[in-house]
HTML snippet that shows the backbone in 3Dmol.js (N, CA, C, O; Angstrom):
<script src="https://3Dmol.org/build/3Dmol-min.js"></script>
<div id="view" style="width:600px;height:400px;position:relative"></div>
<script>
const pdb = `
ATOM      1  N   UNK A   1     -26.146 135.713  39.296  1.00  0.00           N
ATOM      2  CA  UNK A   1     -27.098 135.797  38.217  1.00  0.00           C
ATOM      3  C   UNK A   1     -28.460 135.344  38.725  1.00  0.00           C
ATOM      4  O   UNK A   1     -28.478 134.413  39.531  1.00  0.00           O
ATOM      5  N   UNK A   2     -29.518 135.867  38.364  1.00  0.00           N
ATOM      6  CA  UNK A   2     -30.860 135.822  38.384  1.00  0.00           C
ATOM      7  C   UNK A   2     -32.005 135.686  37.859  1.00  0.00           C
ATOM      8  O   UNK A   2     -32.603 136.744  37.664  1.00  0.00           O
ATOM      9  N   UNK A   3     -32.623 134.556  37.501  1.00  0.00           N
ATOM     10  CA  UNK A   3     -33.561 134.812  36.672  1.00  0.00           C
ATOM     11  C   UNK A   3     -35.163 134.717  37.237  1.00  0.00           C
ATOM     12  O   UNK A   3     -35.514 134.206  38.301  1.00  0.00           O
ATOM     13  N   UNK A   4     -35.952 135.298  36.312  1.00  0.00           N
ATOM     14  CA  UNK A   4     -36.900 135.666  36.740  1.00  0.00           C
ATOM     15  C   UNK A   4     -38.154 136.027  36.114  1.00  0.00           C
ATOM     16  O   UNK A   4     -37.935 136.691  35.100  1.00  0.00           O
ATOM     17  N   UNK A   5     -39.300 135.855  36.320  1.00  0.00           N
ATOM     18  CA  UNK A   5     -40.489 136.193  35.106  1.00  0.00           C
ATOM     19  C   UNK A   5     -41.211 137.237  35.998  1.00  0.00           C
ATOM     20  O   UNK A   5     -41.422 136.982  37.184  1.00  0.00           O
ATOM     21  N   UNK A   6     -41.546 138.268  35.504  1.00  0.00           N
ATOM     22  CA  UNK A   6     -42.566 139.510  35.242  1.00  0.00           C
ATOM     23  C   UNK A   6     -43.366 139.717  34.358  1.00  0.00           C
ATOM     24  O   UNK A   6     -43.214 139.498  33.156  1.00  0.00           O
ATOM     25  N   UNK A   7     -44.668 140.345  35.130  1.00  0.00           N
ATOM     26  CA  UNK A   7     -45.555 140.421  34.230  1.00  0.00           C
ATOM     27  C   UNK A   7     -45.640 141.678  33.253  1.00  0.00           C
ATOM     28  O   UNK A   7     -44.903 142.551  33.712  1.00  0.00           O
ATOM     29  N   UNK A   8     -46.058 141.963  32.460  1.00  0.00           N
ATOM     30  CA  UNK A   8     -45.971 143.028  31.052  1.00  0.00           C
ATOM     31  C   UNK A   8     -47.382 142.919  30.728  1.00  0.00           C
ATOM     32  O   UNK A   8     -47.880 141.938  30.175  1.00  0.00           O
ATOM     33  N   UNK A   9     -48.062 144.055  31.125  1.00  0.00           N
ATOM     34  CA  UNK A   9     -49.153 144.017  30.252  1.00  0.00           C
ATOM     35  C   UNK A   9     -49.148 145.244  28.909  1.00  0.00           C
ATOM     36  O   UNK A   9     -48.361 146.147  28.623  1.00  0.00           O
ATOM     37  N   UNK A  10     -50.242 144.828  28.385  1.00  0.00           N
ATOM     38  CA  UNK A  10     -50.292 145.404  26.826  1.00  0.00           C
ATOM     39  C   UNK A  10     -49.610 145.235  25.710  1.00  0.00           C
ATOM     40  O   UNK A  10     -49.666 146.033  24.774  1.00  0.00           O
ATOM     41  N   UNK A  11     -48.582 143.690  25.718  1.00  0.00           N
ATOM     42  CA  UNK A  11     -47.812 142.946  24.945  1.00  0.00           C
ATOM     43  C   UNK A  11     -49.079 142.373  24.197  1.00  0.00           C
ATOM     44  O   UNK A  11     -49.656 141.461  24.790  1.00  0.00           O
ATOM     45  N   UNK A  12     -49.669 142.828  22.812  1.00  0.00           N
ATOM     46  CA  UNK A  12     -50.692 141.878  21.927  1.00  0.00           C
ATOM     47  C   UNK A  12     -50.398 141.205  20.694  1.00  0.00           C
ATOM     48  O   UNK A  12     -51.347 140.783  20.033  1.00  0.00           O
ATOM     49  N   UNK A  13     -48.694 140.968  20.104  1.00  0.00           N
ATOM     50  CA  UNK A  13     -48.011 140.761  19.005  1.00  0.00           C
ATOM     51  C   UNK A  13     -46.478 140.513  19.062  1.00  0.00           C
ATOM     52  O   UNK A  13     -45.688 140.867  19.937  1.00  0.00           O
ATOM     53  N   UNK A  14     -46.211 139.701  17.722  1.00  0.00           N
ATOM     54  CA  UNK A  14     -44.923 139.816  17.783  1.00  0.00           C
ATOM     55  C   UNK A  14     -43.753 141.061  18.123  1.00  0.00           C
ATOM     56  O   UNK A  14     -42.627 140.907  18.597  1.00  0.00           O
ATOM     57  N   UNK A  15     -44.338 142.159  17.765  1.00  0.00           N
ATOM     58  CA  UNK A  15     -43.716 143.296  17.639  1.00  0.00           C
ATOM     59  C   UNK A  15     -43.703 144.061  18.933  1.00  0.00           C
ATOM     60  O   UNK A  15     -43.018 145.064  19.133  1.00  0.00           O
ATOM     61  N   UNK A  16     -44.598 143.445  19.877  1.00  0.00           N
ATOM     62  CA  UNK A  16     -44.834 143.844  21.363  1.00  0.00           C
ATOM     63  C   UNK A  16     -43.810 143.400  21.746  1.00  0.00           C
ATOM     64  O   UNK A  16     -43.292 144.116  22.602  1.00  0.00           O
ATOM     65  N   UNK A  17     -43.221 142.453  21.481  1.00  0.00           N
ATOM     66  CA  UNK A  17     -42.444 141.031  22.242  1.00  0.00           C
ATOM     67  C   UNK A  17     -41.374 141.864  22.036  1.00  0.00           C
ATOM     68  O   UNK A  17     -41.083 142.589  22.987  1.00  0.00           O
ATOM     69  N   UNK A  18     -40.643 141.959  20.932  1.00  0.00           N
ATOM     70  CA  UNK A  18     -39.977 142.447  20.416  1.00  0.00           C
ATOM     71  C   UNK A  18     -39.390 143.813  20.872  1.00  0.00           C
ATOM     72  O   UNK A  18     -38.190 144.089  20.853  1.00  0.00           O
ATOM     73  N   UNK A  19     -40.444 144.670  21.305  1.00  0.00           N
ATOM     74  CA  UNK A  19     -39.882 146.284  21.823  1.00  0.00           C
ATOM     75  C   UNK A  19     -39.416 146.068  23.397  1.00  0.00           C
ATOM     76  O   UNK A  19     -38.581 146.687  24.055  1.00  0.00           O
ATOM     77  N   UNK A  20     -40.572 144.562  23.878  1.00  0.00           N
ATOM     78  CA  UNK A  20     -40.085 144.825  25.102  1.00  0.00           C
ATOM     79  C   UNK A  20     -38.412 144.254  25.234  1.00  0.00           C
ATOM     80  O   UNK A  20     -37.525 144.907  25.784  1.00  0.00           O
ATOM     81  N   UNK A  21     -38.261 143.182  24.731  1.00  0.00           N
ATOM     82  CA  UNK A  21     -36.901 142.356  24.818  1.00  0.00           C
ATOM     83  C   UNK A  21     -35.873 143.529  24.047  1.00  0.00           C
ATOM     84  O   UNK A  21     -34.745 143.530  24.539  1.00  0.00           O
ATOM     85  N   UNK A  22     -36.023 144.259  23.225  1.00  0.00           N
ATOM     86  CA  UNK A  22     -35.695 144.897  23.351  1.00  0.00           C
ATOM     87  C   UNK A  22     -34.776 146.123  24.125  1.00  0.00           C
ATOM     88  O   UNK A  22     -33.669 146.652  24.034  1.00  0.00           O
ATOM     89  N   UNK A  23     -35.931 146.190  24.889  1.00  0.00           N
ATOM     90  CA  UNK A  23     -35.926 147.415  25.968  1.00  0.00           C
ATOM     91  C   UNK A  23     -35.092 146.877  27.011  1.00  0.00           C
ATOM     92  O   UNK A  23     -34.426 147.629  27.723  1.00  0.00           O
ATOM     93  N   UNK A  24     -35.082 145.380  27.176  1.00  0.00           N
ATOM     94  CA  UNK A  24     -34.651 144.874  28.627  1.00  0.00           C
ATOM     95  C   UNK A  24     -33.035 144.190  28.320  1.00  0.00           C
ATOM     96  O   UNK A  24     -32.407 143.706  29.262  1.00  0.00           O
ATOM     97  N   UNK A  25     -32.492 144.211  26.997  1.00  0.00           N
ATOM     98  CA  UNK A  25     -31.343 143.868  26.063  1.00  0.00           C
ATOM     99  C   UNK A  25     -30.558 144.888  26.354  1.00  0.00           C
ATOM    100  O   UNK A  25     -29.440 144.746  26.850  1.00  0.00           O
ATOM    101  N   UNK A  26     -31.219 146.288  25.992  1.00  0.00           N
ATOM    102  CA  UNK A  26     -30.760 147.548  26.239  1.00  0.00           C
ATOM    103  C   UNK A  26     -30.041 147.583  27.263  1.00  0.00           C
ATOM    104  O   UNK A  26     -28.896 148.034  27.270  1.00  0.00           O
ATOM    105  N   UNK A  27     -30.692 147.062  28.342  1.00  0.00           N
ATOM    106  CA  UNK A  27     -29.479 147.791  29.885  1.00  0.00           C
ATOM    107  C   UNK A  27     -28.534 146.322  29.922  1.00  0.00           C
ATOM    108  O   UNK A  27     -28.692 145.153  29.570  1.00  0.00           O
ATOM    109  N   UNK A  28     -27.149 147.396  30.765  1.00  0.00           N
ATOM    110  CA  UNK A  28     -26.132 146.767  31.166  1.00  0.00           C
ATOM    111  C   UNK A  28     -26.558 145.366  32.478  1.00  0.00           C
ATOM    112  O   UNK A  28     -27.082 145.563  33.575  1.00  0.00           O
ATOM    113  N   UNK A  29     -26.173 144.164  31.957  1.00  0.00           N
ATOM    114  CA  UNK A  29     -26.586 143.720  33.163  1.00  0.00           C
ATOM    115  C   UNK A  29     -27.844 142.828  32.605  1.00  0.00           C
ATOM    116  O   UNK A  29     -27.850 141.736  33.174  1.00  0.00           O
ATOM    117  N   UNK A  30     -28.616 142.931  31.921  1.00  0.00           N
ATOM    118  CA  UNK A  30     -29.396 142.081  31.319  1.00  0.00           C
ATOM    119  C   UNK A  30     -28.634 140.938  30.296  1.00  0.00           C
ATOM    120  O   UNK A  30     -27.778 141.230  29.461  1.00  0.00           O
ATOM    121  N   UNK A  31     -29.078 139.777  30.527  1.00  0.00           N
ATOM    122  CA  UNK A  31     -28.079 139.030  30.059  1.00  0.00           C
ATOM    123  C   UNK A  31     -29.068 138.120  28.940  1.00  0.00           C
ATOM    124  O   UNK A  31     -28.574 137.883  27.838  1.00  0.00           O
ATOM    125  N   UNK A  32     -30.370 137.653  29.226  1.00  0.00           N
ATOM    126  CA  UNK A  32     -31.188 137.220  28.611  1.00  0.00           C
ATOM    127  C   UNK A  32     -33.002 137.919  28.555  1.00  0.00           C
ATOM    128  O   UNK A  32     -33.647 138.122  29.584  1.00  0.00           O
ATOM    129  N   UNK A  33     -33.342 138.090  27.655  1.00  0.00           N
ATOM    130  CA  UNK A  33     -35.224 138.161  27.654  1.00  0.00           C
ATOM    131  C   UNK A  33     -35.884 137.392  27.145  1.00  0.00           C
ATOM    132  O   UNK A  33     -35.332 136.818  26.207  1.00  0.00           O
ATOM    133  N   UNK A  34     -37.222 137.005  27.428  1.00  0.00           N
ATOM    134  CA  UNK A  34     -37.932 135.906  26.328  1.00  0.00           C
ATOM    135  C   UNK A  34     -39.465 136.755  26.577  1.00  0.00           C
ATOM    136  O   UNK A  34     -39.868 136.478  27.706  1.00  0.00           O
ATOM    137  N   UNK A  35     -40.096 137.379  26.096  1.00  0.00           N
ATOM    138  CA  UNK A  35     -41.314 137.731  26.238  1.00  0.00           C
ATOM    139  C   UNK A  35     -42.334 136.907  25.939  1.00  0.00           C
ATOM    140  O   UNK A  35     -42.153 136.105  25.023  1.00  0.00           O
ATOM    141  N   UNK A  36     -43.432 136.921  26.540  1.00  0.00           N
ATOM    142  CA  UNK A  36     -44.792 136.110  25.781  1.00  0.00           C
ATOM    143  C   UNK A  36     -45.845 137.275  26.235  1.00  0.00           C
ATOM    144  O   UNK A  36     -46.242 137.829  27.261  1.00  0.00           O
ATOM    145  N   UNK A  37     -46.066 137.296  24.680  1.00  0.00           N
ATOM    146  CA  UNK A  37     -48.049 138.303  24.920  1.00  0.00           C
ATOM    147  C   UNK A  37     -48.662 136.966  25.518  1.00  0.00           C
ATOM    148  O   UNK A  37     -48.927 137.069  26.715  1.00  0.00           O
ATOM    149  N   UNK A  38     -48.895 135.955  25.050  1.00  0.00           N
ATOM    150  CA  UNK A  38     -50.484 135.335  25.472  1.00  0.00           C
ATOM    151  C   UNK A  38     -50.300 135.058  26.681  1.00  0.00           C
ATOM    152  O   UNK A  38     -51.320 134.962  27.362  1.00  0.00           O
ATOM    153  N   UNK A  39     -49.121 134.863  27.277  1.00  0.00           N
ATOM    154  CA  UNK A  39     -48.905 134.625  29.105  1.00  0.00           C
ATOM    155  C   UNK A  39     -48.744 135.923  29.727  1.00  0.00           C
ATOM    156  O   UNK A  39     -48.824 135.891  30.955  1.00  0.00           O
ATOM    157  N   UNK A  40     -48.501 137.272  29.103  1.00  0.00           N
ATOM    158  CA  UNK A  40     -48.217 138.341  29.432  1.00  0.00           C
ATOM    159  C   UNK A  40     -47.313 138.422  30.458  1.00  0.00           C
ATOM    160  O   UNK A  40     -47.640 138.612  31.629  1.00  0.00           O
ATOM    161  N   UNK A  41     -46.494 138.322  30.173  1.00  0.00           N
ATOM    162  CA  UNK A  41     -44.694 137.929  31.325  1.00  0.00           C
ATOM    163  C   UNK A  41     -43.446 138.181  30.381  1.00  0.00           C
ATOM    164  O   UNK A  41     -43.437 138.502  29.193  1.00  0.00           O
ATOM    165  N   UNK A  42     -42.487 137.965  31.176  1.00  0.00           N
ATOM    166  CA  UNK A  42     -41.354 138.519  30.511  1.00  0.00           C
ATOM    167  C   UNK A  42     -40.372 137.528  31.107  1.00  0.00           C
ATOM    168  O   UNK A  42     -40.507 137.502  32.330  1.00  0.00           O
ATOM    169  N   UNK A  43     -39.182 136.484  30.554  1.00  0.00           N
ATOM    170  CA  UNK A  43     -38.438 135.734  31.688  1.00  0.00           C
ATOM    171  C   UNK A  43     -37.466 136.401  31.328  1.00  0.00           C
ATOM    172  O   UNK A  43     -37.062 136.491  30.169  1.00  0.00           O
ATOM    173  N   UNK A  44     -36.860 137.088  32.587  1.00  0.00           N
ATOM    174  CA  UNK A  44     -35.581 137.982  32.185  1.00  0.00           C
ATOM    175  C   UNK A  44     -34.341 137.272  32.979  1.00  0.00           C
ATOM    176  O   UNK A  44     -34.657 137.024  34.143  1.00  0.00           O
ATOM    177  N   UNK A  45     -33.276 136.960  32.708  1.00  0.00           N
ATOM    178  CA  UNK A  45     -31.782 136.413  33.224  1.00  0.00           C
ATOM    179  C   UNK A  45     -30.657 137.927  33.521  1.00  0.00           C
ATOM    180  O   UNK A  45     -30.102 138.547  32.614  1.00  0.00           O
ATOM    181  N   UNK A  46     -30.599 138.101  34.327  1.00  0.00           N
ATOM    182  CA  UNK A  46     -30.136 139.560  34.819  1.00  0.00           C
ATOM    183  C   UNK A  46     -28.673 139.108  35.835  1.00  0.00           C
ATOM    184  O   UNK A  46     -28.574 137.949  36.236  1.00  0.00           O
ATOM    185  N   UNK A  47     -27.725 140.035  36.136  1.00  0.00           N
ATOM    186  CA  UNK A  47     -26.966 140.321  37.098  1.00  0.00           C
ATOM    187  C   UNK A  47     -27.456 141.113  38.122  1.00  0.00           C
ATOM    188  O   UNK A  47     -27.716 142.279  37.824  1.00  0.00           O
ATOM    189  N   UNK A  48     -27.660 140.710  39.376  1.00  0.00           N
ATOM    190  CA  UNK A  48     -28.447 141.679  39.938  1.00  0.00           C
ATOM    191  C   UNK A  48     -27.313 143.051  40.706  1.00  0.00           C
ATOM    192  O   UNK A  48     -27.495 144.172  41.179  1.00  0.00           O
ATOM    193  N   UNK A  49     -26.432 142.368  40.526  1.00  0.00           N
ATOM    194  CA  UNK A  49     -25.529 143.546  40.405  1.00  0.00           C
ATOM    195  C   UNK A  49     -25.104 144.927  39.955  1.00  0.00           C
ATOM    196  O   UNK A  49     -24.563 145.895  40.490  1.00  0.00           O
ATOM    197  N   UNK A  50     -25.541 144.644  38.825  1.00  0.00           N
ATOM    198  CA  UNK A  50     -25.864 145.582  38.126  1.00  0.00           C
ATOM    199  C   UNK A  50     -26.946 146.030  37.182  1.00  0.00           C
ATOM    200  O   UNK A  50     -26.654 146.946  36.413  1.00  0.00           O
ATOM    201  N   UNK A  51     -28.073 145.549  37.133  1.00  0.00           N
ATOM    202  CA  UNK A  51     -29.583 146.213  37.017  1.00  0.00           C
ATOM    203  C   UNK A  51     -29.879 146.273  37.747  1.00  0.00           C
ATOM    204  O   UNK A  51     -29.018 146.175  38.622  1.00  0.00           O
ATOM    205  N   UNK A  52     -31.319 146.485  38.239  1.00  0.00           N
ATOM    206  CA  UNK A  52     -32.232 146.246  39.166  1.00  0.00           C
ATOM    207  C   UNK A  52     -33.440 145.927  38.735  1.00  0.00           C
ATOM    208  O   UNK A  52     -33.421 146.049  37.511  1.00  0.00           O
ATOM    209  N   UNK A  53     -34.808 145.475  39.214  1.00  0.00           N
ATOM    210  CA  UNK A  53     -35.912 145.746  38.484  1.00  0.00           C
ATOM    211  C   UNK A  53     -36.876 147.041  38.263  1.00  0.00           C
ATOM    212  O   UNK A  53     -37.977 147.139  37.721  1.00  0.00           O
ATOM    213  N   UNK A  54     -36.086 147.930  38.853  1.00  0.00           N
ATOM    214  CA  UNK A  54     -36.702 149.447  38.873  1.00  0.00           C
ATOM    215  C   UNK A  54     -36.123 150.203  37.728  1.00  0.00           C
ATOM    216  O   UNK A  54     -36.772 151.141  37.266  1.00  0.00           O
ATOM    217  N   UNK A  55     -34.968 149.887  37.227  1.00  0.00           N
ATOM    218  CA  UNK A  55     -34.226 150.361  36.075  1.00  0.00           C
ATOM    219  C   UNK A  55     -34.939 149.464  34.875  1.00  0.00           C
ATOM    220  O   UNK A  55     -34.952 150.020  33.776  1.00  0.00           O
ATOM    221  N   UNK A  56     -35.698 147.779  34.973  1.00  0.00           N
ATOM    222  CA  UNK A  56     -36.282 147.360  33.790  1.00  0.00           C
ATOM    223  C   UNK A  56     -37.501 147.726  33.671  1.00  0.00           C
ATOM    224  O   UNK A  56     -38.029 147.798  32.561  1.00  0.00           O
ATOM    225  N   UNK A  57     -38.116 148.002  34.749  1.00  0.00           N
ATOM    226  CA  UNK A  57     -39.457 148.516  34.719  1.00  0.00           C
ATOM    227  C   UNK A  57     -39.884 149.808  33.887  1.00  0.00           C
ATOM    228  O   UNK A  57     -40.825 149.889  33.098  1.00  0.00           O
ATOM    229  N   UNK A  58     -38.766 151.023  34.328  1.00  0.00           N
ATOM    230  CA  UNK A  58     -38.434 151.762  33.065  1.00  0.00           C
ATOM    231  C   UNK A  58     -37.945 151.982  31.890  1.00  0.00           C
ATOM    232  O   UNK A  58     -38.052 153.060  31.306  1.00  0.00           O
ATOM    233  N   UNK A  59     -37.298 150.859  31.392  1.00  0.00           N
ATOM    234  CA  UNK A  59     -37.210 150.410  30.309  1.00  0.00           C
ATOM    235  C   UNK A  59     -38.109 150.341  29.249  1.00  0.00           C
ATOM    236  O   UNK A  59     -38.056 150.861  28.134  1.00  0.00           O
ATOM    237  N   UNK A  60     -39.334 149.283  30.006  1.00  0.00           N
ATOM    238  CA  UNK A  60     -40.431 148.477  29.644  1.00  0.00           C
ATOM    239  C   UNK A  60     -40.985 149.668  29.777  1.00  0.00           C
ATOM    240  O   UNK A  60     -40.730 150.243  28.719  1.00  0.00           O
ATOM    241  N   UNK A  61     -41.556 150.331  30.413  1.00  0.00           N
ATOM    242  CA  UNK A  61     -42.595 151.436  30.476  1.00  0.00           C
ATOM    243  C   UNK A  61     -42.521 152.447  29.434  1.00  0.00           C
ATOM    244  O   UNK A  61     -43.460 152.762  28.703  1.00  0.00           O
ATOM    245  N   UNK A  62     -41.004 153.079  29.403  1.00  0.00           N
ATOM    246  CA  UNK A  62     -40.494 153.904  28.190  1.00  0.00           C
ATOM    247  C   UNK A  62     -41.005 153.427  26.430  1.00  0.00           C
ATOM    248  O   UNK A  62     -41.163 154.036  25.372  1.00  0.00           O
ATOM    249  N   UNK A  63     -41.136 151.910  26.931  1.00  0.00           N
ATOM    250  CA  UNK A  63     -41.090 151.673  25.352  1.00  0.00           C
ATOM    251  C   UNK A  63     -42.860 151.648  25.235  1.00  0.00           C
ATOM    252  O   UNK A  63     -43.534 151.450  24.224  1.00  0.00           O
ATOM    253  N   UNK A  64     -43.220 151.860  26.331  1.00  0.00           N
ATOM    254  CA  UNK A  64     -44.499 151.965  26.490  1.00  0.00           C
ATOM    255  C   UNK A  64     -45.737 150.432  26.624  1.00  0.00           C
ATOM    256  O   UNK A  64     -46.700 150.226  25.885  1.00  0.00           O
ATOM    257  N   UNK A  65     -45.354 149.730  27.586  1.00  0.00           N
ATOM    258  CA  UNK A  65     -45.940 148.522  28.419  1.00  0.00           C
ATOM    259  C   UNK A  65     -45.807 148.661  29.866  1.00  0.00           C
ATOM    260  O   UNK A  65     -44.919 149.132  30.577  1.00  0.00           O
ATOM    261  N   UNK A  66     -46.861 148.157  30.088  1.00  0.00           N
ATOM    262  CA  UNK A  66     -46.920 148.128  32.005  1.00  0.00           C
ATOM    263  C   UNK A  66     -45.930 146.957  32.486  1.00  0.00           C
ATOM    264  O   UNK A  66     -45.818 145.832  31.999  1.00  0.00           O
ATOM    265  N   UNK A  67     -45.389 147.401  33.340  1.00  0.00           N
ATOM    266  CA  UNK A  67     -44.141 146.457  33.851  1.00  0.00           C
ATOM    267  C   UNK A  67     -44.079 145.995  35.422  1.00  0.00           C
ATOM    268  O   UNK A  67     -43.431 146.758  36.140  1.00  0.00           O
ATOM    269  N   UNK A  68     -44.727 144.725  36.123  1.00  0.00           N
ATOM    270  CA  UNK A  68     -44.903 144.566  37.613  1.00  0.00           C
ATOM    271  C   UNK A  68     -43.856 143.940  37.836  1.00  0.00           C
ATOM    272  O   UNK A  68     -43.448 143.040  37.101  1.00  0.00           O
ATOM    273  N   UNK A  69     -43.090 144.460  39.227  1.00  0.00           N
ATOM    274  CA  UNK A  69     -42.143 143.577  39.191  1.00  0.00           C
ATOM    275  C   UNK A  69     -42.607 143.265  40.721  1.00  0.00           C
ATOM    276  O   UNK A  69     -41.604 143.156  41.426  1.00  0.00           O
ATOM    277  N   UNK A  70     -43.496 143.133  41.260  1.00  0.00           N
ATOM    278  CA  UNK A  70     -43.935 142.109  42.282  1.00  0.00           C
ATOM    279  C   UNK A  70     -45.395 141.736  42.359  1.00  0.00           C
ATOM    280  O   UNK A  70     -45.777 140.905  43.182  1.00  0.00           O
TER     281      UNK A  70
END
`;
const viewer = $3Dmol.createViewer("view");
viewer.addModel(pdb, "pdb");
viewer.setStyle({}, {cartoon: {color: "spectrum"}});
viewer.zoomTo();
viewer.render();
</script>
């Protein structure tokens, strides 16, 4: 298990927070999310076994936020 913070930009609300944790809940293998707009990051708890950060990045992007994962 892995955890880890990424940055997310264009998170400006609760409801930002929300689509992204969301989005990152969605895949297999995500085990925890905590988003923050005003820090613009994401702390995600993952299996790296089975996600990757190229599969959350599209997640996050799909739901429509920029997603760095280095």
């Amino acid at each position: 298990m892995v955890s880890k913070t990424f940055e997310v930009s264009g998170m400006a609300c609760g409801h930002c927070k929300a689509r992204v944790e969301k989005a990152l809940l969605s895949l297999e293998g995500v085990i925890a999310a905590e988003a923050n707009p005003a820090e613009r990051n994401v702390k995600v708890q993952y299996d790296e076994n089975k996600v990757s950060p190229l599969a959350m990045k599209t997640a996050v992007e799909n739901a429509g936020y920029r997603f760095h994962d280095e």
